[in-house]
DOFI-457401 format. One line per field, with one value per residue (C-alpha): x negated, y negated, z; residue in one letter. Coordinates in Angstrom, 1 decimal, m for minus. Each point is the difference from the previous one (the first is absolute). Layout:
residues N
px <- c(X ...)
py <- c(Y ...)
pz <- c(Z ...)
r <- c(a ...)
This chain:
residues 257
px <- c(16.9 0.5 2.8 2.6 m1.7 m3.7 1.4 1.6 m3.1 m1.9 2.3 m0.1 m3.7 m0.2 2.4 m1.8 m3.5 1.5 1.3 m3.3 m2.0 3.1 m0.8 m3.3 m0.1 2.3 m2.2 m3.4 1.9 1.3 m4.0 m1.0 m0.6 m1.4 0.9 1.7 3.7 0.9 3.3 0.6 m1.9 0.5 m2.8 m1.0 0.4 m2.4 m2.6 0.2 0.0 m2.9 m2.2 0.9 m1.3 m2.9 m0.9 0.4 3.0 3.3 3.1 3.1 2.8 3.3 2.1 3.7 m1.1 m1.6 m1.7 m1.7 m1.1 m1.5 m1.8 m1.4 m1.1 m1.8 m2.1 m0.9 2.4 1.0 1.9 4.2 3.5 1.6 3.6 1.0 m2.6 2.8 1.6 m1.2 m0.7 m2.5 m1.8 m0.1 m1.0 m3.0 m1.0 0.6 m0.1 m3.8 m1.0 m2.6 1.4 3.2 m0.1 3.2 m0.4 4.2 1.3 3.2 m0.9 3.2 m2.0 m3.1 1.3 1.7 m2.4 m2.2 2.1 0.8 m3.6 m1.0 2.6 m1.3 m3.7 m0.8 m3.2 0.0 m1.2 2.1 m0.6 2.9 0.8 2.3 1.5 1.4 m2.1 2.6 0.7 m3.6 0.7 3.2 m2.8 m2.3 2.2 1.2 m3.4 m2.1 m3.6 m0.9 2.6 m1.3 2.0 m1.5 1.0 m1.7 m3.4 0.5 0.1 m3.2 m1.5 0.6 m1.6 m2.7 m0.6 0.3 m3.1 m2.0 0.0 m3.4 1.2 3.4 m2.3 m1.9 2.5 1.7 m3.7 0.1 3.4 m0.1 m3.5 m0.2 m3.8 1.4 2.4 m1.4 2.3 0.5 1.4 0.1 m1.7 1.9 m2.4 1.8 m0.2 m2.5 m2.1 m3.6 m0.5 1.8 m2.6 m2.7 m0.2 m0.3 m3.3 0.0 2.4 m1.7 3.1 m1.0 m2.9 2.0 3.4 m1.3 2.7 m0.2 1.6 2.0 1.9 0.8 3.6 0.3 3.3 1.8 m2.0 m1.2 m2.2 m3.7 m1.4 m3.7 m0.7 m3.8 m1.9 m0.3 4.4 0.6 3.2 2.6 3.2 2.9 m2.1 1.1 m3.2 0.7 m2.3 m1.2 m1.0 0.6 3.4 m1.8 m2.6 2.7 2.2 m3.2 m0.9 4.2 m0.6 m2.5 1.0)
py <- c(19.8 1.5 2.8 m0.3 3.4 m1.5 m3.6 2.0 1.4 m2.8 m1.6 2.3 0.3 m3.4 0.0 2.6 m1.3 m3.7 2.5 1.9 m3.0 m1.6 3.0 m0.3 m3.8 1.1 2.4 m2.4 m2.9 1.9 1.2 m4.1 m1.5 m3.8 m0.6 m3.4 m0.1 m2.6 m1.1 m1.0 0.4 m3.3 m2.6 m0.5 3.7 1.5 m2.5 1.0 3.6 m0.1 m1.9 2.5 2.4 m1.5 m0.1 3.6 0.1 2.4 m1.8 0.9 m1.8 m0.8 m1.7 1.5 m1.6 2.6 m2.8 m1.3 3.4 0.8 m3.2 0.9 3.3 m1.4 m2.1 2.6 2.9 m0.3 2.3 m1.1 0.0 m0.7 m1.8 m3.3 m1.3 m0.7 3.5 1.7 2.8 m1.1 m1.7 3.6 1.7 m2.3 0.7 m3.2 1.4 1.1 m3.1 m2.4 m2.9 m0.9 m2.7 m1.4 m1.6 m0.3 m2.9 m0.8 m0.8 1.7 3.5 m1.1 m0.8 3.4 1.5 m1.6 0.6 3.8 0.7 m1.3 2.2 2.8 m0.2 m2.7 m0.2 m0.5 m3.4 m1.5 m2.7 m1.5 m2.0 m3.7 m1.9 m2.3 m1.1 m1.0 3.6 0.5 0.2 2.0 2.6 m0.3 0.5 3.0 1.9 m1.6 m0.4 m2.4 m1.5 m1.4 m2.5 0.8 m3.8 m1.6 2.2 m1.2 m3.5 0.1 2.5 m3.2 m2.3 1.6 0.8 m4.0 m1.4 3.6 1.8 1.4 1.6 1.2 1.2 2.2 1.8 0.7 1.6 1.7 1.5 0.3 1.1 3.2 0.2 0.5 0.9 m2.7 m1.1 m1.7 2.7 0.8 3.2 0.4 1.5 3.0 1.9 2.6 m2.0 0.9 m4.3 m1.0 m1.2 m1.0 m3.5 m0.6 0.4 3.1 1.5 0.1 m1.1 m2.5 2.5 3.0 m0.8 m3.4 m1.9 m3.4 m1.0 m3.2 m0.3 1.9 m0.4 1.8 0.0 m2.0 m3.4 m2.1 1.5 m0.7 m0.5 0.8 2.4 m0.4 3.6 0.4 0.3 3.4 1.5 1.7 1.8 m1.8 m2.5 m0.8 m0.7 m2.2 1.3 m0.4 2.3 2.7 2.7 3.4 m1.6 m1.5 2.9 2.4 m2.4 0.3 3.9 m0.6 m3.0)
pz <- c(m38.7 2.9 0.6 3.1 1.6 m0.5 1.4 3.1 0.7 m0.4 2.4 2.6 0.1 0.4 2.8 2.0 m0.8 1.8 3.0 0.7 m0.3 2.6 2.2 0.0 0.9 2.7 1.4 m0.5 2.2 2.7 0.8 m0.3 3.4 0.4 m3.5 m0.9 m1.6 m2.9 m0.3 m3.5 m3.1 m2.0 m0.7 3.2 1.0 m2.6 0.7 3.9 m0.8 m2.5 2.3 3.1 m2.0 m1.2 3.5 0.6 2.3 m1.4 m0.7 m0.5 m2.3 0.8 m3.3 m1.9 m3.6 m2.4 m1.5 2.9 1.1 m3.8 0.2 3.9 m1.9 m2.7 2.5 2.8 0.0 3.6 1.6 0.5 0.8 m2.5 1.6 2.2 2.3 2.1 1.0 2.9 m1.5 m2.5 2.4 2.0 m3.2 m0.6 3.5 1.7 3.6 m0.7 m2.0 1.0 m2.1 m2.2 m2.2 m1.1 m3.6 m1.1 m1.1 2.1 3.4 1.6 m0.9 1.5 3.3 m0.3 m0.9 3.1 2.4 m1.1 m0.2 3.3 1.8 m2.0 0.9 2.8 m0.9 m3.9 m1.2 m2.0 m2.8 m1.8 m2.7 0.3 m2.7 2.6 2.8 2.6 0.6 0.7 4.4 m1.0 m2.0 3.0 2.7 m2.1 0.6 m2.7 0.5 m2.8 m2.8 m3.0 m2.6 m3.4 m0.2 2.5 m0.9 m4.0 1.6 1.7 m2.7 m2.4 2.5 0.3 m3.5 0.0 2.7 0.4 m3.6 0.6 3.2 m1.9 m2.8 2.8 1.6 m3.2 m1.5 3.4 m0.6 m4.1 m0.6 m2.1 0.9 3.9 2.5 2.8 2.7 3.1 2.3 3.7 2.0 3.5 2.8 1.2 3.3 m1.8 m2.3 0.3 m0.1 3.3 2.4 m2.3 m1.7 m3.5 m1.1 2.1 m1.6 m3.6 m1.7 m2.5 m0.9 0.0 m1.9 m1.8 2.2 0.2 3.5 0.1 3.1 3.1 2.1 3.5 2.4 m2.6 0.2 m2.3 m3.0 0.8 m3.5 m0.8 3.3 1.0 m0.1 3.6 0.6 1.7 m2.1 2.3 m0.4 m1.3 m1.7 m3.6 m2.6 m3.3 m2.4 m3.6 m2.0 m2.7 0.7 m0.4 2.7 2.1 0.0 0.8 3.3 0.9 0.2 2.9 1.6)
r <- c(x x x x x x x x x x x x x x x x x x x x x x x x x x x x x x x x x x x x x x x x x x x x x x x x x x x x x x x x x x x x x x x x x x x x x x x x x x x x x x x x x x x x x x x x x x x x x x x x x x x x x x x x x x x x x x x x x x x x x x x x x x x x x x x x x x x x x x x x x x x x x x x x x x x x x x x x x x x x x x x x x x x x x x x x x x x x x x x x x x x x x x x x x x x x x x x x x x x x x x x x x x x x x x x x x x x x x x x x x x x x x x x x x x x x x x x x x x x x x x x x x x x x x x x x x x x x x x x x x)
């Protein structure tokens, strides 16, 4: 057993050991730029975090319950803030107004559309991808500054579908996403203003050869995506690549592109 002077200490060690490591969060999120904000660590919230960071990018949580955040940190460890998606000052403290991306992942659709609309005053800019129990308030979402909203059931609706009249193409993209012998995915490169690629075309610019990408579609001034590009398309600044292949390579090619 345990005397009241040894549990004292015990307790105050512990309480300082939770502030540094507070502290030093702190201080790791305030350097973060173009990182991407999470809203909620629940199901759906863990899953979005763990694959974010499976594809390299920093994340930072936003969720009140202990248990949620313990079960975040047992997947990925991400950085977070630990209080209510849905006060200002959270939303500033995971760095909202230098964010590239929030996604909103909470159940009640009332704190999404906060959330939405509080975020797109904060950073113009930010894309925002939200979560919709009830479709009908999809415009109201949109309107709000959403860029994409997602009902988890509408998606289960076609997920079940498909897993009806395609299985073998289910099957795929679930080996693609699941495979512990790989991290392949369908990403996208975005030809910026520097890239060393702009002005040549594809077999030109050694891509396939030099990263092992696999390139599946090309969009350009927001028009429709042209799938299976020929070798001979010039790539030029602003144009968005889909690609395939594995992360380490993709996120090696994003460094240059």
């Amino acid at each position: 057993l345990y005397s009241i002077s040894t549990l004292t200490v015990l307790l105050i060690e512990g309480e300082l050991t939770g502030i540094l490591r507070k502290e030093k969060m702190d201080k790791q999120i305030k350097k973060l730029k173009n990182h991407y904000v999470v809203c909620g660590g629940g199901m759906t919230g863990r899953h979005v975090i763990a694959e974010l960071v499976k594809n390299k990018e920093l994340v930072v949580l936003i969720e009140q319950d202990e248990d949620n955040i313990e079960q975040c940190r047992a997947m990925v460890d991400p950085l977070y803030i630990k209080g209510d998606a849905t006060d200002d000052e959270n939303l500033m403290a995971a760095g909202i107004d230098r964010a590239a991306g929030v996604i909103i992942t909470l159940p009640n659709d009332k704190d999404c559309l906060y959330i939405t609309m509080t975020a797109r005053m904060l950073n113009k800019n930010i894309r925002i991808i939200s979560r919709i129990i009830d479709r009908k308030l999809e415009p109201k979402l949109i309107k709000a500054g959403a860029d994409r909203v997602v009902s988890s059931n509408f998606i289960g609706a076609l997920r079940m579908a498909s897993e009806m009249i395609r299985p073998d193409a289910v099957d795929f993209l679930d080996s693609m996403l699941r495979s512990s012998q790989g991290n392949l995915r369908i990403h996208q490169l975005i030809v910026s203003e520097k890239s060393a690629f702009a002005g040549k075309n594809i077999s030109e610019s050694g891509i396939k050869n030099k990263y092992d990408i696999l390139i599946l579609g090309v969009r350009y001034n927001n028009k429709e995506i042209e799938f299976n590009p020929p070798p001979s398309l010039v790539l030029k600044e602003g144009m968005a690549l889909i690609v395939m292949g594995e992360v380490d390579n993709i996120a090696r090619a994003r460094n240059v592109f």
